[in-house]
C-alpha positions as CSV (number, residue, x, y, z in Angstrom):
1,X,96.1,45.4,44.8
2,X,100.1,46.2,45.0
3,X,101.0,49.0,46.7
4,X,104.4,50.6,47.1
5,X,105.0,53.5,49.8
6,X,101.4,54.5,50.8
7,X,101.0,55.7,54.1
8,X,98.0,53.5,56.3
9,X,97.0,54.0,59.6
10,X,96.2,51.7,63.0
11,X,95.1,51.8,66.6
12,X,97.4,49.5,68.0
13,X,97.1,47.3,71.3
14,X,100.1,46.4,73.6
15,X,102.8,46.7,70.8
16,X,105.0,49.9,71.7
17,X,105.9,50.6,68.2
18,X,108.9,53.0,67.6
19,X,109.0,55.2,64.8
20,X,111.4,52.7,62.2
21,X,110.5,49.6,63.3
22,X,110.0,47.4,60.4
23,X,107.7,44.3,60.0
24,X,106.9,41.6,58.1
25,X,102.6,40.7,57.4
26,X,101.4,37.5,55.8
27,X,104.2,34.7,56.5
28,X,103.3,34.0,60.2
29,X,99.8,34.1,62.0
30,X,98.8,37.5,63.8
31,X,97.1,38.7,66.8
32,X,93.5,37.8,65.4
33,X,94.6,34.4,63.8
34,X,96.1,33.1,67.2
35,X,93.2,34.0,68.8
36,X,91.0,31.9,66.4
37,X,93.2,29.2,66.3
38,X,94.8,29.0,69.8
39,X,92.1,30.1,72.2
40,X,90.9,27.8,74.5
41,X,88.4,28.6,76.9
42,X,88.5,26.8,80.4
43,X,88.6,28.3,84.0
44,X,91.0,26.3,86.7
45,X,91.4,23.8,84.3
46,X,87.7,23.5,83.5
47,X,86.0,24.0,79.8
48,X,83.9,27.1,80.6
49,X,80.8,24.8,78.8
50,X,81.1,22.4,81.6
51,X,80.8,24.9,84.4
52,X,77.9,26.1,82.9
53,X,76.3,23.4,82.5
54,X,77.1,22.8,86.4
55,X,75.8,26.5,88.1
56,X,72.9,25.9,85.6
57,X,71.6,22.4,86.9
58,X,72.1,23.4,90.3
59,X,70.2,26.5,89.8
60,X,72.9,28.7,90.5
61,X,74.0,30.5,87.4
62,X,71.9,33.6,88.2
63,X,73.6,33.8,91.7
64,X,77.2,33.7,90.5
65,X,77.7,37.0,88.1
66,X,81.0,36.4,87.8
67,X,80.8,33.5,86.1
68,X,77.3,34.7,83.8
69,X,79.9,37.3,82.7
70,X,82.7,34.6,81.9
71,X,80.0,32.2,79.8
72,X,78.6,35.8,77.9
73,X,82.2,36.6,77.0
74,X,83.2,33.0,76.2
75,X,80.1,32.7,74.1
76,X,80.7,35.8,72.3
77,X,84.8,34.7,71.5
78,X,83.0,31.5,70.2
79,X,80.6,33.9,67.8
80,X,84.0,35.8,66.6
81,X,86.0,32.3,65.9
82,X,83.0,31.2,63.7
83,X,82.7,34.1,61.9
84,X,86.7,34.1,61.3
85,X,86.9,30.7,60.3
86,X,84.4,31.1,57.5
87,X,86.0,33.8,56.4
88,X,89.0,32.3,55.6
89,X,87.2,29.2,54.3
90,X,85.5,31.8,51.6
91,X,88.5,33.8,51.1
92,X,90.6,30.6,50.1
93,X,88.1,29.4,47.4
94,X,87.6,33.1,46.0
95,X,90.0,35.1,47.0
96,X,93.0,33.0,47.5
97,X,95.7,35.8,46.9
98,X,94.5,38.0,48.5
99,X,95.5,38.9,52.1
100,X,94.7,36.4,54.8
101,X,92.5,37.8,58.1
102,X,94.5,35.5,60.2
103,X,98.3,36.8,59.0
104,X,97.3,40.8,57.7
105,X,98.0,44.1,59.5
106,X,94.4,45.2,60.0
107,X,95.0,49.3,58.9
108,X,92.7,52.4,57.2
109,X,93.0,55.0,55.2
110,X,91.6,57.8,57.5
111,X,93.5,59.3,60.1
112,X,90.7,61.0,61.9
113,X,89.2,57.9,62.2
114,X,92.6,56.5,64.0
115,X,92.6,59.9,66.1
116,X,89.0,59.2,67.6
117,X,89.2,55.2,67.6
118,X,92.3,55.1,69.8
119,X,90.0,57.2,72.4
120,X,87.5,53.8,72.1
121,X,90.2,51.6,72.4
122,X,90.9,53.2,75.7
123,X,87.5,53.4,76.8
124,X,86.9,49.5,76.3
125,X,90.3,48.8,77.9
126,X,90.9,45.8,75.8
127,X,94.5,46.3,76.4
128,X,97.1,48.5,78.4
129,X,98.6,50.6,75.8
130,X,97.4,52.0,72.6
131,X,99.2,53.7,69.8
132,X,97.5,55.4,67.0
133,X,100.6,55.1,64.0
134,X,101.2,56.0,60.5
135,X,102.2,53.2,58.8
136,X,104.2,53.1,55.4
137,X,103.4,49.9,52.9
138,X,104.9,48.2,50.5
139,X,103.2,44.7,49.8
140,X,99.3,44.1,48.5
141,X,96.1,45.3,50.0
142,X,92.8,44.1,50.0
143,X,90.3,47.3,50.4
144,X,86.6,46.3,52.3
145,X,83.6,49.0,52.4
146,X,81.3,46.4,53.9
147,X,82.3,44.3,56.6
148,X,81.1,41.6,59.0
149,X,79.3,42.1,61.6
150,X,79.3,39.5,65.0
151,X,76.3,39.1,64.9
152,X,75.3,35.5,66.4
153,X,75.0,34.0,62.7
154,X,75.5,29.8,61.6
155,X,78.2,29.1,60.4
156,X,76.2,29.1,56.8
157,X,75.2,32.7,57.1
158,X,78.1,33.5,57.9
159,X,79.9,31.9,54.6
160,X,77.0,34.2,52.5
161,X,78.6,37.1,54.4
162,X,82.0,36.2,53.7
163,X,81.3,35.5,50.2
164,X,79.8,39.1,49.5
165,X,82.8,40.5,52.1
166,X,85.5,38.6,49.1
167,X,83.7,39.8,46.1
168,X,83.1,43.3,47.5
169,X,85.4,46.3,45.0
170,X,85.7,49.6,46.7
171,X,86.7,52.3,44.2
172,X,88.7,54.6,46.6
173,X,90.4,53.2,49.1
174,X,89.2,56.4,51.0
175,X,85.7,55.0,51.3
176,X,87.0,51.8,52.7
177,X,85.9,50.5,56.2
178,X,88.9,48.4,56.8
179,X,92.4,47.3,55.0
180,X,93.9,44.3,55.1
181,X,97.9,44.5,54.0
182,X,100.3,41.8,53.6
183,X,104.2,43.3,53.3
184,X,106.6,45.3,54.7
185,X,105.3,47.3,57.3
186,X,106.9,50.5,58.5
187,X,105.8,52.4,61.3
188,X,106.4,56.2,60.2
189,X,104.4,58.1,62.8
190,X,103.6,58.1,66.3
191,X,99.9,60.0,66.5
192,X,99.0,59.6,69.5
193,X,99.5,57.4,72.5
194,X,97.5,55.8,75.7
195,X,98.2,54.3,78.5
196,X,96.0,52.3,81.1
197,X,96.9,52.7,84.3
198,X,95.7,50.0,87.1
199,X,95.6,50.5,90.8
200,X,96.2,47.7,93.6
């Protein structure tokens, strides 16, 4: 769907947006995209796979938390690139036009919602700063009531997600979970703002 001037909104990490600042969605790959195509996941030099297999032969893995908690986060950033890549995989053979997961802004149209997700944001710490913005568009939108959960799937269930997350109309764009938006972004509004602070 084109839109021209409608106000969106975002919880954004790390970006210190200024009210004005202008930018461009859909010609180069975003945060989410370089995540799923860039990550790589070693320790020291090491795949993380291999040093679990290692603490688990040698009966170790159990002793050594730190690294439990680097395989669980590793194996969940492994769930979130399958579930991204067959997203796009659907969305290029039924959506094509519409706008890409790896190269959108990710925005909604509720602005409570933005008030009371940048206080989750915080709380998770996935980040140092957050910014909850109004943001003005002018470029196309794709509008999702239902989205995708991480929930462990194949590969295969995945694609049967993605293909009802493609096909998916939402009336209002009120009642949408999430927005994707390829165009000119323009950040109108600073709502609210964050900041982690870490002690030494």
């Amino acid at each position: 769907m084109e839109v021209k001037n409608l106000i969106l909104y975002q919880v954004a990490t790390n970006r210190n947006y200024k009210v004005g600042d202008k930018l461009i969605f859909g010609e180069s790959l975003n945060g989410q995209g370089n995540r799923v195509l860039n990550t790589k996941f070693y320790e020291n030099d090491t795949p993380i796979a291999q040093l679990g297999f290692e603490y688990a032969e040698s009966k170790k893995i159990f002793k050594n938390s730190n690294i439990v908690i680097k395989l669980s986060k590793n194996l969940a950033e492994s769930d979130f690139v399958i579930r991204e890549l067959a997203m796009e995989k659907v969305r290029l053979e039924l959506a094509p036009n519409e706008p890409s997961r790896f190269k959108c802004m990710f925005l909604t149209a509720n602005k409570d919602e933005v008030k009371k997700g940048i206080k989750i944001f915080y709380k998770k710490g996935f980040g140092e700063f957050f910014q909850a913005v109004a943001v003005k568009c002018n470029g196309k939108i794709f509008a999702a009531k239902d989205c995708v959960g991480r929930w462990g799937k194949s590969y295969k269930e995945y694609i049967q997600q993605a293909q009802k997350y493609w096909t998916q109309k939402v009336e209002n764009i009120n009642d949408a979970r999430e927005i994707l938006f390829e165009g000119e972004a323009e950040i109108v509004e600073i709502l609210d703002e964050l900041r982690i602070s870490r002690q030494n």
